[in-house]
N, C-alpha and C positions, 0 to 999 in steps of 0.2 A: 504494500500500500504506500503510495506519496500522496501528497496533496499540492494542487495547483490554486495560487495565488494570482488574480490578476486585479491590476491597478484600473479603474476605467475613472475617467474625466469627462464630464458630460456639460455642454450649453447649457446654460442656466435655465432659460425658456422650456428644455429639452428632458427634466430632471423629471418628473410625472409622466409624459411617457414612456419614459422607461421603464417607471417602477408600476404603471400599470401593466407595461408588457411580460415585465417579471414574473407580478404577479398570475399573468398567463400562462407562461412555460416553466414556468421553475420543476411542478409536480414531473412533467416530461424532462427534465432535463436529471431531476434526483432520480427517476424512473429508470434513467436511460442505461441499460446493463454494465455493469463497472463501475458505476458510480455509486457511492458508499455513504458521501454526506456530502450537503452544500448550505452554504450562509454567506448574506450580504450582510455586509456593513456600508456605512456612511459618517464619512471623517466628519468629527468634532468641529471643526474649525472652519473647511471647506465643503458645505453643503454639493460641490458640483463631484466630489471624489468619493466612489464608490469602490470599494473589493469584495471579488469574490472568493471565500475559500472554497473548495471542492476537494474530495478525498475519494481518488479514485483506484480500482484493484492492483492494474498495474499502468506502466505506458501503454503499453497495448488496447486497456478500454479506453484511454484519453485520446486515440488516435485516431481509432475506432469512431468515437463521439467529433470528433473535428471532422472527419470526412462524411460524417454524417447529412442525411437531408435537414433534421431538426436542427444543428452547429450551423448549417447554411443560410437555412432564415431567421434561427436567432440574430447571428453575429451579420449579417446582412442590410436587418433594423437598425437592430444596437448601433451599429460605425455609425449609420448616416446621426446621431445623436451626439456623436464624440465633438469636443470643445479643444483633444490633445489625444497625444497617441497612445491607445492604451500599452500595459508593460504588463508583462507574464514574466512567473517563477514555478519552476517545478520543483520542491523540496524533499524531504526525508525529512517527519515528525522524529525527533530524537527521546520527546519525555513531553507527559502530560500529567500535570499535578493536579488532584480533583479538591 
């Protein structure tokens, strides 16, 4: 299991449809096989900066899920909403303190 981190920056104007599009696909998106967990946040500071964690099996589901139909028209919508270019990380959870 890794988990993919991405930073997205959205038009101000542009911050509600996203989160209602979200609120659209997310079920499909946590659904979509290999994928283990997902959560957005929204920075403190800057209302226009969203991340998403996602915790997927291996690379192989997250590549899987990118050449996917549903990655196509999520991320399709989403860009045309960007304000800046979104930034991805693919990590290794080392330790989780509950």
């Amino acid at each position: 299991m890794f988990v993919r981190i991405v930073k997205l920056t959205f038009q101000e104007d542009k911050i509600e449809a996203f989160l209602a599009n979200f609120e659209e696909i997310k079920q499909q998106i946590r659904n979509f096989e290999g994928n283990e967990f997902l959560e957005l946040y929204q920075d403190k500071n800057d209302a226009r900066i969203f991340f998403t964690y996602s915790y997927w099996r291996d690379e192989e589901a997250l590549e899987k899920y990118r050449k996917s139909a549903l990655f196509n028209e999520v991320w399709t919508y989403t860009k045309s909403l960007f304000a800046d270019k979104p930034e991805a990380w693919s990590v290794n959870k080392l330790a989780t303190l509950v």
